[in-house]
C-alpha positions in Angstrom: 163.4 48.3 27.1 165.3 51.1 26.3 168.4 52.4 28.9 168.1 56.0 30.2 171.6 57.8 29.4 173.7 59.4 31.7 172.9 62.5 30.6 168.9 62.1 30.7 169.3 60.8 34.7 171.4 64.5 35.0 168.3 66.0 33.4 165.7 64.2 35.5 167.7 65.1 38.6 167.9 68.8 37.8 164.7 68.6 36.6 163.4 67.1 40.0 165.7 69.6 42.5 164.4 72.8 40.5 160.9 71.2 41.2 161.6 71.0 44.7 163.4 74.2 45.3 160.5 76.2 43.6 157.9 75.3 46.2 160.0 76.0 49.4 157.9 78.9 51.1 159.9 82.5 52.5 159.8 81.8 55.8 162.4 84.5 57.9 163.3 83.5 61.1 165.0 85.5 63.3 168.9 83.9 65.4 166.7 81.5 67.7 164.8 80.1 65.2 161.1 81.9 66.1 158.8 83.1 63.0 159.9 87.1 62.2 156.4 88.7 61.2 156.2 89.4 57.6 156.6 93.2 58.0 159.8 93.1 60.1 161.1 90.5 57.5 160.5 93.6 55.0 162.5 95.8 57.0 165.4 93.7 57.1 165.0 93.1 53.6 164.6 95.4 52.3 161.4 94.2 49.9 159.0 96.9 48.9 156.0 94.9 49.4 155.4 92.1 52.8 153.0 89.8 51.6 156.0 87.8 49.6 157.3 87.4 53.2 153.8 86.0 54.6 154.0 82.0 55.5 150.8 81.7 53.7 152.3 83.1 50.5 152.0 80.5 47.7 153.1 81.0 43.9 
């Protein structure tokens, strides 16, 4: 059986956080932790376009 390098377990790890980090939904919540509706999350912002903001969003 063949060890896994130091190296490879970095690349696994990375590998795995990107991974993780790429499906976390934009979610803007406002300083007591409610929901801010996806076009007042544009305002603040700044985005041209809400539906990046929506909780349903999925890419």
């Amino acid at each position: 059986m063949k060890r896994i390098s130091i190296a490879g377990k970095i690349l696994v790890m990375l590998t795995a956080l990107i991974l993780l980090f790429s499906t976390v939904s934009c979610v803007t919540f406002d300083s007591n932790g409610k929901l801010i509706p996806p076009g007042q999350a544009k305002k603040i912002t700044g985005d041209k376009n809400a539906k990046n903001l929506a909780p349903g969003k999925n890419k």
